[in-house]
C-alpha positions as CSV (number, residue, x, y, z in Angstrom):
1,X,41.2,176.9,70.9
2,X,44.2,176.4,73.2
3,X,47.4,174.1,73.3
4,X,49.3,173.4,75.9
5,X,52.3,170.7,76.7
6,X,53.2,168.7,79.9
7,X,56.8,168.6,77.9
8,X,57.9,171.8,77.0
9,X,56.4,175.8,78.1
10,X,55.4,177.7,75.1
11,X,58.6,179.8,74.2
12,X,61.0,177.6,76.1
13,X,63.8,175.1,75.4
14,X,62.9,171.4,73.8
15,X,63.7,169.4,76.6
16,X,66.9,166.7,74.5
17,X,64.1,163.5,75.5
18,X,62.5,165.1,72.3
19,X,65.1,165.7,70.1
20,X,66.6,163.5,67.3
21,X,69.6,165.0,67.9
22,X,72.1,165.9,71.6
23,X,74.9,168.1,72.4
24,X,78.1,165.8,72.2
25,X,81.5,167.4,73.1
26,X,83.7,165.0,70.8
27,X,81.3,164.8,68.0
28,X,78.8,167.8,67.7
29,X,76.0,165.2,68.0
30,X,75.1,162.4,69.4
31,X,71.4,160.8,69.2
32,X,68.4,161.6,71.4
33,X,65.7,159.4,73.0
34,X,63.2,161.3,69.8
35,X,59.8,160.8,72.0
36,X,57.1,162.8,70.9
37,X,55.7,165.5,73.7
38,X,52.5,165.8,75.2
39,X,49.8,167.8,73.3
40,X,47.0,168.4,75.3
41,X,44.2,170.9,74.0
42,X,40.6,172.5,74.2
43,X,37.9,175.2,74.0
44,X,37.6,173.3,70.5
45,X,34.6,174.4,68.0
46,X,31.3,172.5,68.6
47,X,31.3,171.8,64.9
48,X,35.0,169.8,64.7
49,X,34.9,166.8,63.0
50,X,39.0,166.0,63.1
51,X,41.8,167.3,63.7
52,X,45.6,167.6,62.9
53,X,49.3,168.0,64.1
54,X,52.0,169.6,62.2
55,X,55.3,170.2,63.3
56,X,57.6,172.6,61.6
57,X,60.9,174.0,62.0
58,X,61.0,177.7,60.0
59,X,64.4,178.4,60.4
60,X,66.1,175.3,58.7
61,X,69.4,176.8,55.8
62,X,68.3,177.0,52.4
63,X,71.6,176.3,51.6
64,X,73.6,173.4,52.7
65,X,76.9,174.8,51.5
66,X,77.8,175.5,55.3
67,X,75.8,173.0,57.0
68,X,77.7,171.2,59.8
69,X,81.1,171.9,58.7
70,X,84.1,172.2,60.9
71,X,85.4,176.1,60.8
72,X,82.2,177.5,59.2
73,X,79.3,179.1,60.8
74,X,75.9,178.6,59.3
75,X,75.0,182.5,58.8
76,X,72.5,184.3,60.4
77,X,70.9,186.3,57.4
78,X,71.0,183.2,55.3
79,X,67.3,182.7,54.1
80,X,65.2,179.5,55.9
81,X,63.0,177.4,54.6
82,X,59.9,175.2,56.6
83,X,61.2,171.5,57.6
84,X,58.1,169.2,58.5
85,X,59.2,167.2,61.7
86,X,55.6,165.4,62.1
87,X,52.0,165.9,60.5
88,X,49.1,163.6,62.5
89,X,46.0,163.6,60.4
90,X,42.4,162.3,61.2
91,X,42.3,162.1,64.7
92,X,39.2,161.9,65.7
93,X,37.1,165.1,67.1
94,X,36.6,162.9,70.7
95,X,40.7,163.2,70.7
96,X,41.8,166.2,72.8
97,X,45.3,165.0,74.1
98,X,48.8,163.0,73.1
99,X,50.7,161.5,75.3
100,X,54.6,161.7,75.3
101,X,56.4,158.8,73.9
102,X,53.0,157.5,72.5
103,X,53.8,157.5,68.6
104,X,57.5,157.9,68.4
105,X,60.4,156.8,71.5
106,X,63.9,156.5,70.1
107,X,65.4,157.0,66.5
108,X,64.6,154.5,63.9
109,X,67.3,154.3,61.3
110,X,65.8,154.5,58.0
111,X,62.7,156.1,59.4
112,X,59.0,155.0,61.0
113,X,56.5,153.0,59.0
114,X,53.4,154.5,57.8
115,X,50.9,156.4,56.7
116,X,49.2,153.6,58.3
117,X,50.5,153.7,62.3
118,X,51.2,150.4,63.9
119,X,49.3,149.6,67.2
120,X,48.3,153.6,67.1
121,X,46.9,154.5,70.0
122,X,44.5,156.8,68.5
123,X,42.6,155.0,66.0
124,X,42.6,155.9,62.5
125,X,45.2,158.2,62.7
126,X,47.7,158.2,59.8
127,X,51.0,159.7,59.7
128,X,52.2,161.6,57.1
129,X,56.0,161.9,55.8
130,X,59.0,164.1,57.4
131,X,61.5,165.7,55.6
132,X,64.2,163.7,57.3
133,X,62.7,161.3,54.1
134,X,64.9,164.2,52.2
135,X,67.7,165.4,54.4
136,X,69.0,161.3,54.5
137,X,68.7,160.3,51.2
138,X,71.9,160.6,50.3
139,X,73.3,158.4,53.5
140,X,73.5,154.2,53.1
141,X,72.6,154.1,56.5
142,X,69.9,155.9,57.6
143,X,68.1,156.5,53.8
144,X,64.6,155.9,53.7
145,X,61.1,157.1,54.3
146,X,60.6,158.9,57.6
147,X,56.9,158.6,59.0
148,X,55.9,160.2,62.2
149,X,57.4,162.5,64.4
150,X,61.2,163.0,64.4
151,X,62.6,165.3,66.8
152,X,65.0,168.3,66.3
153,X,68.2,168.1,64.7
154,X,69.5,171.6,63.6
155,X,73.1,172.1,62.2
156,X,74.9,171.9,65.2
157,X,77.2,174.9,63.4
158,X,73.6,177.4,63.0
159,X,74.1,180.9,64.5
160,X,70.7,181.1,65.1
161,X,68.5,179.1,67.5
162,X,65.0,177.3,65.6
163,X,62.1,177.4,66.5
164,X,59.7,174.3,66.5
165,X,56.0,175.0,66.0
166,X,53.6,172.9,66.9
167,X,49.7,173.0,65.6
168,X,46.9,171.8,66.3
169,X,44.0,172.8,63.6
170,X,40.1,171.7,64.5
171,X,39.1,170.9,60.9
172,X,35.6,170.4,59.8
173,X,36.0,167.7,57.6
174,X,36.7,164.3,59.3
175,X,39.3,163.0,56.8
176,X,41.7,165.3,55.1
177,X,42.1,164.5,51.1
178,X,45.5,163.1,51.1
179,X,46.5,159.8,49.7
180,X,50.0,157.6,49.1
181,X,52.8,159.0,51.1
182,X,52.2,162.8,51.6
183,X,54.1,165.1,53.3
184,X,53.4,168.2,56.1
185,X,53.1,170.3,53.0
186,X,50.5,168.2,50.9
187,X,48.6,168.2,54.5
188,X,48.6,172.1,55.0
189,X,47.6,172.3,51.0
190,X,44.4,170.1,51.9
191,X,43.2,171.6,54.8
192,X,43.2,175.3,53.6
193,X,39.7,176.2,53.7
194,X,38.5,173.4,56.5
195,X,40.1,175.5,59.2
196,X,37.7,176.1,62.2
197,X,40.5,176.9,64.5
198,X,44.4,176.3,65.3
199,X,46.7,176.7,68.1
200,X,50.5,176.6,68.7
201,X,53.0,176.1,71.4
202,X,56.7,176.7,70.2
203,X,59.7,175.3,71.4
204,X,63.6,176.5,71.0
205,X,66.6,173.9,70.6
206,X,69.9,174.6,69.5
207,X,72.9,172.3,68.8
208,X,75.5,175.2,68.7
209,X,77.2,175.5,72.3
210,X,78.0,179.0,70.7
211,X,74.3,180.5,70.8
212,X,72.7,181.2,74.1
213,X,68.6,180.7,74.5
């Protein structure tokens, strides 16, 4: 199987009309026009019955201690963890592309609704939660369940650039066993052993005017 985007080239820079999160010289950040990329793929098995997206970020702290902090630097031998920026499930095996801006365009404070996607334009498809659901929880403004793709965001202090991976797995099941609001991480639980193929593009984005791409 095969990926491709129209948005991004596999190993390059995340273009900031898909981020969550801009450069800003006066406050670090500022936010981004969050559309989702095109997705386009093929050279699927015959046998497919759905398929999924995940998006991850590998490269996220697993510390906050240092996390966008004036005079600190977020180190580079600090151990990462996987942030889920968007898992798609149940898309039909007729589905071979995504349009960009088609399920998210623009930041909603206190997150996209779901599992259940309003006027979806694939139907069927549900959305699972992102762990921006975690990362705002503590903030009045913006707290609440994040559905859907949310672009990237990293600590605008990291040393490191992330990396965004994006996945499509052919599945041979055509509804993955997931219920109430589940997560990127519930999703990749369920589909272990459905798995007919996968392929990823990844893209690189960086907040830190510090670290070159």
């Amino acid at each position: 199987m095969k990926l491709s985007s129209d948005s991004f080239k596999d190993g390059s820079v995340i273009p900031g009309e898909f981020a969550f999160c801009v450069p800003d010289a006066k406050t670090h950040v500022a936010l981004g026009a969050n559309r989702n990329p095109h997705l386009a793929w093929n050279d699927v098995p015959a046998a497919t019955k759905s398929f999924v997206v995940i998006v991850h970020d590998p490269d996220v702290p697993s510390r906050g201690d240092d996390v966008n902090q004036e005079g600190k630097t977020v180190p580079a031998d600090l151990p990462r963890v996987d942030f889920f920026h968007w898992s798609l499930i149940n898309l039909s095996p007729t589905t071979t592309s995504i349009a960009a801006g088609s399920f998210a365009n623009g930041v909603t404070p206190r997150g996209k609704s779901g599992p259940a996607i309003d006027a979806s334009p694939i139907a069927g498809a549900q959305h699972g939660m992102n762990d921006y659901t975690g990362w705002f929880a503590s903030d009045k403004d913006m707290s609440g369940n994040y559905f859907g793709y949310d672009g990237p965001c990293p600590p605008w202090n990291d040393s490191i650039v992330h990396h965004y991976i994006f996945t499509v797995f052919a599945l041979d099941i055509s509804s993955v066993p997931v219920g109430g609001n589940f997560t990127g991480q519930q999703v990749r639980d369920a589909i272990k052993g459905h798995i007919l193929a996968e392929a990823s593009v990844t893209g690189l984005y960086t907040l830190n005017p510090a670290v070159s791409i």
